[in-house]
N, C-alpha and C positions, 0 to 999 in steps of 0.2 A: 687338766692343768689350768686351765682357762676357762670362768665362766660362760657355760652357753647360754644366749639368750633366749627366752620362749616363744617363739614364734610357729605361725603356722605351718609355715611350707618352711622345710629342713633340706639339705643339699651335703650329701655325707661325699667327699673328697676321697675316694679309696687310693692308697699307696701299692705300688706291683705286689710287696712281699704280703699283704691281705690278700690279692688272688692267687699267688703262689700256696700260703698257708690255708688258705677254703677256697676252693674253686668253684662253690656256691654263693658265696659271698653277698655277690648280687639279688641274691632273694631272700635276705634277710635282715632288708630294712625297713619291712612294711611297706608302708603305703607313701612314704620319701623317696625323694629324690635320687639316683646314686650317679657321680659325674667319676667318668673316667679319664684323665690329662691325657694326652697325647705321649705324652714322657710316656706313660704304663706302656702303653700299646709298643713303645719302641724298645721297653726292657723285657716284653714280654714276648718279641720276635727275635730277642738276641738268646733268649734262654732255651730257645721251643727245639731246636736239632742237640740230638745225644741219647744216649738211654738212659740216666739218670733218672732220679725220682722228680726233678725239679722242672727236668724235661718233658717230661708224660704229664705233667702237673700244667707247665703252660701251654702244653699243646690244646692241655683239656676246655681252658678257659679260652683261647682262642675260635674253641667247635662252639662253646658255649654264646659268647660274642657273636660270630657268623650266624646260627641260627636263628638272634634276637634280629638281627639286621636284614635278614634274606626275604623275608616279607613284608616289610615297610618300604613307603619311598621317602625319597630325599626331603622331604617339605616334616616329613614324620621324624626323620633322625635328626632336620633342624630342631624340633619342637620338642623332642624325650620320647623315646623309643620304651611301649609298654613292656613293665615286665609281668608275666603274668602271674599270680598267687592262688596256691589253693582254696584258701580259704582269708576271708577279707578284701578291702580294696587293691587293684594294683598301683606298681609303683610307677617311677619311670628311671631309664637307665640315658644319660647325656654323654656325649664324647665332646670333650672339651680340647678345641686346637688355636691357638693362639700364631697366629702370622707374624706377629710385631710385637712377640712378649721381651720383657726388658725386663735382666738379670736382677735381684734385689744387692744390692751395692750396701757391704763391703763383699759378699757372699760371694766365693768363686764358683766358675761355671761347672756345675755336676748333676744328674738326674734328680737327685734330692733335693736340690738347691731350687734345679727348675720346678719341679711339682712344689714344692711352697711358693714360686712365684707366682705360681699359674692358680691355687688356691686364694693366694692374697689380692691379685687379681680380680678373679668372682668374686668377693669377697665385696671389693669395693664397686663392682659393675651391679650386684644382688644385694641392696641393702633392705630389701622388703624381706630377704631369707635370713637364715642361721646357715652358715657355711662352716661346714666340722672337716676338718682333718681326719682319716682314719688311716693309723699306719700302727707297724707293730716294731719299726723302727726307736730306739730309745733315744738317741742322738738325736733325731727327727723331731721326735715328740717337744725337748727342749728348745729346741731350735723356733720351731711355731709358738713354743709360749712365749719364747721371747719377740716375739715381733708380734703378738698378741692375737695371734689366730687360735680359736675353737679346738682343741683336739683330743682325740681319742682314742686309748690301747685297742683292737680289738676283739672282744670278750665271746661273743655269739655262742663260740664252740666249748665254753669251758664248761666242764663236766659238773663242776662244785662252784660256790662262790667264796670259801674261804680256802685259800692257800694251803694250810696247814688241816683242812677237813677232809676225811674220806669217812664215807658212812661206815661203824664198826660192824656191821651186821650181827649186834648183839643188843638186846635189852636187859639190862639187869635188875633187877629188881627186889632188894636186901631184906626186906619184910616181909618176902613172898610166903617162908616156912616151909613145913616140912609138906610135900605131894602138890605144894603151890594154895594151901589153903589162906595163906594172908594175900597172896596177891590174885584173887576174887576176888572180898573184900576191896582194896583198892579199887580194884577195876568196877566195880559195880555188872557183873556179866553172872547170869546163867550156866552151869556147869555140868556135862552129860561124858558120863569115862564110859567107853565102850574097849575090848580088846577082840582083835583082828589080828590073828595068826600071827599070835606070837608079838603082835603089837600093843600098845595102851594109845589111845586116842581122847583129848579132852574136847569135844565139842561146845564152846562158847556162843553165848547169845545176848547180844547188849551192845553197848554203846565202846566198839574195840577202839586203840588210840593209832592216832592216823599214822605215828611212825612206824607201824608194825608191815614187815613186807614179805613176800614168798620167800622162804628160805632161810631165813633168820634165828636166830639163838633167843629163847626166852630164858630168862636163869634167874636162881635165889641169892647169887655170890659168882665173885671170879674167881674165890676156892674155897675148896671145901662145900660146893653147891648141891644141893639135897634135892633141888628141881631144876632139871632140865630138857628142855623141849624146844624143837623145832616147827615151825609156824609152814603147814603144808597150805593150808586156806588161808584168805584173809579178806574182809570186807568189812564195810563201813558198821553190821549190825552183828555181823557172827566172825569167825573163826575156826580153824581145827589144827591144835597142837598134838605132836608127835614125840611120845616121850621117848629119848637119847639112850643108846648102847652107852654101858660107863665102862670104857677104857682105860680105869687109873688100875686097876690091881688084879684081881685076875683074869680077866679078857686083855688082851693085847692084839695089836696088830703086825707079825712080823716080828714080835719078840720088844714093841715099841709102847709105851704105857704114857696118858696124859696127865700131865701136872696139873694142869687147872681148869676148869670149865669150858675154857674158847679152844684149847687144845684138845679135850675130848670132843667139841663141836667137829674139828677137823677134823678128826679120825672119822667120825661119824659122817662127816658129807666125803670123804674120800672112798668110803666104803659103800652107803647109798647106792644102789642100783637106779634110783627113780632119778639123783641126780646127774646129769652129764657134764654141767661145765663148772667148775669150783675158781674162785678167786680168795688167794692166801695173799694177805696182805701185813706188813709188820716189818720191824727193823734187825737190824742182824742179831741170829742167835734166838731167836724165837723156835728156831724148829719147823719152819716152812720146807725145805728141804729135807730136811730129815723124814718128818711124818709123812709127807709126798712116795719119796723112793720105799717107806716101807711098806705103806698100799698098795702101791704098783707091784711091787716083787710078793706082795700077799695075793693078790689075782691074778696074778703072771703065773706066779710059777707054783703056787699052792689051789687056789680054788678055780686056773685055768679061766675064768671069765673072760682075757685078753688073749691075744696070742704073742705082743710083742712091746715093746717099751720102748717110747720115743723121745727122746729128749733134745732140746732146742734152745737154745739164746741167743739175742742177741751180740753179735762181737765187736762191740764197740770198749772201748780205751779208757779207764778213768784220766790216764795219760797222755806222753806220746808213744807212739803206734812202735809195735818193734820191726815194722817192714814186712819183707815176702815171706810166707812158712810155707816149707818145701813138705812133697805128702799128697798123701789121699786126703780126703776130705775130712773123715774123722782125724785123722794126723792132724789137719789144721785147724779142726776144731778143739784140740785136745789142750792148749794153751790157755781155752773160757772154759773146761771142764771141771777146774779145782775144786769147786763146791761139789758137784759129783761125785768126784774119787773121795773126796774126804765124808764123807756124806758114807760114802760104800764102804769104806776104810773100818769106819765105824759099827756101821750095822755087821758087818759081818765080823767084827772083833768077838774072840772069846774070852768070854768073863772072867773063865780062870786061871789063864795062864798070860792074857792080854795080848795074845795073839793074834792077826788075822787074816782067816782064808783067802781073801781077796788076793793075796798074792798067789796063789796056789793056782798052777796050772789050767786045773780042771774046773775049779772054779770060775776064773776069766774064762775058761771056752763056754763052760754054761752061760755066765750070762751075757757073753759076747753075740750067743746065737739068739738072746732075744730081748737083750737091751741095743738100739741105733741112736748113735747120736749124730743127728744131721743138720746144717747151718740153714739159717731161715730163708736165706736167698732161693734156694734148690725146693723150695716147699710149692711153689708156683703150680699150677695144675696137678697137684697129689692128690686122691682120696685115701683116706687110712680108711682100713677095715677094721675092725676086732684089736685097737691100738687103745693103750691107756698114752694120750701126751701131753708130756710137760713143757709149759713154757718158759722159763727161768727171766729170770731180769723180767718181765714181761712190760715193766715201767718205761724203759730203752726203747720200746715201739710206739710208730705211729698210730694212731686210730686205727690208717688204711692197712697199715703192715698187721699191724693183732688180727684186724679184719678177717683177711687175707688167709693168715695163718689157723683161726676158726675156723673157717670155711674149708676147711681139708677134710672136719671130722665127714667119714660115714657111717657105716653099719657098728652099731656096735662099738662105739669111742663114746670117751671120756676125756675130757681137755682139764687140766688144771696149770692156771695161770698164776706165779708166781711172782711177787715185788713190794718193791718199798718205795712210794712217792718217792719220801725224803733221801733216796741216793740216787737219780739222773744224771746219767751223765754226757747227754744228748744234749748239748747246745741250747737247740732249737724247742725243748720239749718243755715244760713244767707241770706241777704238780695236779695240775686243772687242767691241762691240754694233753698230756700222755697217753697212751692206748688203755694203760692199766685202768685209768681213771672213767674213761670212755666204755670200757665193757663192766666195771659196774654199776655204772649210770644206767646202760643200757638193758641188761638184763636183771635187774634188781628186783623183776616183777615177772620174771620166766619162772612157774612153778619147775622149773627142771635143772635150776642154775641155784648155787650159795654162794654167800660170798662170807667171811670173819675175817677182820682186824685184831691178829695176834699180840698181849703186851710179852712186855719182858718175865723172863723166867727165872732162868738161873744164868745168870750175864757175873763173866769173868768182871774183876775190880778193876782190870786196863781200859776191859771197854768201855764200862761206863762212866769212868774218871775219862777219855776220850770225847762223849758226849757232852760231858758237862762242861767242857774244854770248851765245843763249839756252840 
């Protein structure tokens, strides 16, 4: 909001809710400065008792602090306390306490209040430095630009740098023609088709383009596409594409057929053995769920691959909360299950009479005994064996919670993680800080993980008269 001046030595002012939201925080300003106000330290000992997440969160940053401090002396913690860096210069870490700080008037007394004093402060005690504000406070942020202090959102952790971008995990490419002979050409690469049991394999050699990554869609069209391939290899001089099972017409999954290119991509990394962890991403009504539950009940309960189906969301509110649900766990979870039932409602409809089994006794007992649906909280030291699990909402978690919830797969699992940026309805989360956003940042370069950006399909006239609304 405030121009920062260029200066050598920087002195970045961190706000409590920056150590709350990264509790690394601290090592990731390079080779600057990082000052912590005394205010932090006293909001950071009022949060630290509870089991909360916010609680575990400041306790963390407190071992963190203790540690920096435990072996230095006092003439050192006068001076900036090193922080140390893997790779690069280190920084230094200051505890800033103020004896005879004086309130900024008209401003009434409040921790926010006092860390902009105690920043404006420094500010005028350090004019050899650039003193920056870093909080993720929005009221805050205004607040210092008007009294014209330095200040900054905190960004470090964001996954993307545009808001509205998530990598589609798709190349298109409209000239490519028919087997992918125009898009050679284009590409200026060396072409070697080998097949492998029952596979076709294009082995490229040239100058590939740098946005191509493990696991990705190469394509002629978003329908009606005549080449398609998945990118198993990928390097600066070669590549190896894997041509696509075509799921529009007579192969299906589960009785489930693809409309357009990114949808038989789906089918295709659902079905994948070599793939373990799948990220569906897209707005409602794309078939994220749908194509999901029809994979899972194709290896569940037809080609046995799995022994059992797990499904998971988050249970957060686009509203307010309807209070206590009384029940067993699935009972309570059965309120965030809607996409599910309806989702099952469907697939097991018969086409002729528009009927569907799902209601049928025997049907609920089958796949009762090997569909579970269990709430994320109770996931906490699980390892699944021989589980296909889905994560639904997967956008509603934090980095640590998705974390968390990966780390359950063992032997034999398949994780697919389901969501849409653009419907969050975490507060605290956004489109560039969400879990969802975080594991395909994170694994986007795992030959064992996909990730596709679903468009719209066949969307009702409500919905997208709705969209256009907002």
């Amino acid at each position: 909001m405030v121009r920062i001046d260029k200066k050598a030595t920087r002195l970045y002012v961190l706000d409590t809710n920056v150590l709350i939201h990264d509790p690394a925080a601290l090592y990731q300003f390079d080779e600057h400065e990082v000052v912590i106000p005394m205010t932090v330290l006293e909001e950071l000992d009022k949060h630290k008792n509870g089991i909360r997440e916010i609680a575990r969160t400041a306790r963390q940053v407190s071992r963190t602090l203790s540690d920096l401090t435990a072996s230095v002396e006092i003439d050192q913690i006068r001076d900036g306390i090193p922080i140390p860096r893997l790779i690069g210069p280190e920084g230094r870490l200051r505890l800033l306490c103020y004896t005879d700080l004086k309130p900024l008037d008209p401003l009434e007394e409040s921790p926010d209040n006092r860390i902009l004093a105690e920043a404006c402060r420094l500010r005028d005690e350090r004019p050899d430095a650039s003193v920056i504000l870093v909080t993720k406070d929005i009221n805050l942020r205004v607040k210092a630009a008007a009294l014209g202090v330095p200040v900054e959102d905190y960004l470090t952790d964001r996954a993307f740098d545009d808001s509205d971008a998530m990598i589609d995990g798709a190349r298109i490419y409209p000239d490519a023609g028919h087997d992918g002979s125009g898009l050679w050409d284009n590409l200026s690469v060396d072409v070697k088709v080998e097949r492998h049991d029952h596979r076709v394999v294009y082995r490229l050699a040239g100058d590939i383009p740098r946005e191509w990554h493990l696991g990705m869609l190469v394509s002629d069209s978003d329908n009606g596409a005549s080449f398609e391939a998945i990118v198993r290899e990928a390097g600066p001089k070669h590549a190896h594409l894997e041509l696509l099972t075509n799921y529009r017409h007579g192969t299906s999954v589960w009785g489930v057929h693809a409309h357009d290119s990114r949808q038989n991509f789906t089918l295709n990394l659902l079905m994948d053995d070599d793939i373990d962890l799948v990220t569906i991403a897209g707005s409602a009504g794309t078939g994220k769920t749908y194509m999901t539950l029809a994979a899972a009940f194709q290896q569940t309960l037809d080609v046995k691959r799995f022994e059992r189906i797990v499904f998971t969301r988050a249970p957060i509110s686009m509203s307010e909360d309807i209070g206590f649900l009384p029940g067993t766990e699935e009972e309570k979870m059965s309120p965030w299950m809607g996409a599910f039932h309806d989702n099952m409602d469907n697939l097991l409809r018969d086409e002729h009479d528009g009927s569907s089994t799902w209601n049928q006794d025997a049907t609920r007992q089958l796949l009762g005994s090997r569909v579970q649906i269990r709430a994320p909280g109770f996931m906490r030291g699980r390892t699944l064996n021989d589980t296909f699990l889905i994560i639904d909402e997967a956008q509603n978690f934090t980095p640590k919670q998705l974390k968390s919830l990966i780390t359950r797969a063992g032997r034999n699992t398949k994780i697919v993680c389901l969501g849409n940026v653009g419907q969050i309805d975490t507060p605290y989360l956004t489109a560039n800080t969400c879990g969802m956003a975080a594991v395909v940042q994170h694994f986007c370069d795992w030959p064992h993980a996909g990730h596709v950006t679903l468009k719209s399909v066949e969307r009702s006239r409500l919905a997208l008269a709705g969209e256009e609304l907002l």
